[in-house]
C-alpha positions, 0 to 999 in steps of 0.5 A: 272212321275216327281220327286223333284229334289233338288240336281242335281245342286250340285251333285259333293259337295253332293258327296265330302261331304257327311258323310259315314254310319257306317259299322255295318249297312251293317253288320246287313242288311246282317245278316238279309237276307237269301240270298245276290245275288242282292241289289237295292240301290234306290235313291243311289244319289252319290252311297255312300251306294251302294259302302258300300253294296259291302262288302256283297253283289254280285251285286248292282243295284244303281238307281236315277231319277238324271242322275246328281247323277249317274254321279258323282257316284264312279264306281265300278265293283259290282255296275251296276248304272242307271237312273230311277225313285224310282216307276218305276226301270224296274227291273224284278218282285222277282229279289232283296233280298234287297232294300235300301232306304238312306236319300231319302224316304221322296222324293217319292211317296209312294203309288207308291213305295211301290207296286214297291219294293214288285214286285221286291223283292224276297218272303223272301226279305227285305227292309230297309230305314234310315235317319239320322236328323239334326248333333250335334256338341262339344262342346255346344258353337259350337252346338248353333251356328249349330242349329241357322243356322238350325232352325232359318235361314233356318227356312222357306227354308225346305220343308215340307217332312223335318217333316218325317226326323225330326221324323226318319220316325216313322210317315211315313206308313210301310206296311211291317212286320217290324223288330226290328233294332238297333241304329247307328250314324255317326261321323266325325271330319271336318275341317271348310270347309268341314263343310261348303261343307256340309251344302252347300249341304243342300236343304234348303241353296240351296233354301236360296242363289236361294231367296236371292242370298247371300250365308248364310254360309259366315255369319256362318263361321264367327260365327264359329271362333268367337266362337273358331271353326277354328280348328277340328271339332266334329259332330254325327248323329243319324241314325234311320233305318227301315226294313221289309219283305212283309206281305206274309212272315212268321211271323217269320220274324217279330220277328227277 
């Protein structure tokens, strides 16, 4: 099996800029596991929310199909990474209590996938995928300028499994006996580069600059000082999360 390999080319940006999740995440996910043994953090790419679930749980098993990611992954001794596709983990059949998914389930294969997770999952195991969409910058006259590059400019550079991050994975199939989850959001205040570390990272500036061979953000970085962006920047993401047990569960599961 191949897989769509979007970010390996950039793997220590991704890494330096990525927003961190909140900690209220973590917590919810390890109130609603019966038991916190072993976590498979798939798709962990620079091990960002597998280092998070280390505050709850023994021992993470951060995967992802680019030997790239896991490279520039941060070590820590409660996390054992490794290279391996999304549908195919080589972990042993009922060993997790909890498979996460962060910003990556629209890259995979899901026919596939969701077998896996549910072979490897434990009879009362969860899992639990989020996405977090486009940001949202202060004030308004800031935000223009963000959403024109995301819409417009880069217009023709998203792929098309961008459509199931727009809409927080709700039209995405999940076959699991699903639980209620909260809201959550992610907020920074960033400096003008570390702005542009991070749209940099953005598969679709990645896919401009390989068709163009011209960097878009030069031309953003301008607007955003002609508009009074120069010092500290505000930004938000919303998160959607969605969690669920394997149908054989008890029902009372699902009404957690």
């Amino acid at each position: 099996m191949t897989f769509k390999d979007y970010f390996s080319g950039h793997a220590a940006d991704y890494a330096t800029y990525r927003p961190q999740y909140p900690p209220a995440l973590f917590d919810w996910l390890r109130q609603h596991c019966q038991h916190r043994q072993s976590v498979w953090d798939c798709a962990t790419g620079n091990g960002q929310a597998a280092i998070a679930l280390t505050a709850h749980f023994q021992q993470v098993i951060a995967t992802d199909a680019s030997a790239a990611q896991i490279g520039v992954a941060r070590a820590h001794p409660q996390v054992e990474y490794r290279v391996a596709l999304a549908e195919s983990s080589g972990l042993p059949s009922h060993s997790i209590d909890l498979v996460t998914v962060a910003q990556a389930l629209h890259w995979f294969d899901l026919a596939a996938f969701y077998p896996e997770v549910k072979r490897v999952l434990k009879p009362d195991g969860l899992l639990a995928v989020w996405c977090y969409g486009r940001p949202q910058m202060q004030p308004v006259t800031l935000d223009l300028v963000l959403q024109c590059y995301y819409s417009q400019t880069l217009d023709d550079f998203w792929t098309p499994e961008r459509q199931w991050v727009e809409s927080g994975y709700r039209s995405l199939p999940f076959p699991f006996v699903e639980l209620t989850t909260p809201h959550y959001q992610m907020q920074v205040s960033w400096t003008l580069d570390e702005l542009l570390g991070y749209l940099y990272t953005w598969s679709a500036t990645q896919r401009f600059i390989a068709t163009h061979a011209t960097n878009p953000l030069e031309d953003l970085a301008d607007q955003f000082l002609a508009v009074g962006g120069g010092d500290r920047l505000s930004l938000s993401w919303p998160i959607t999360l969605r969690a669920g047990k394997p149908a054989h569960n008890s029902l009372s599961s699902s009404l957690a």
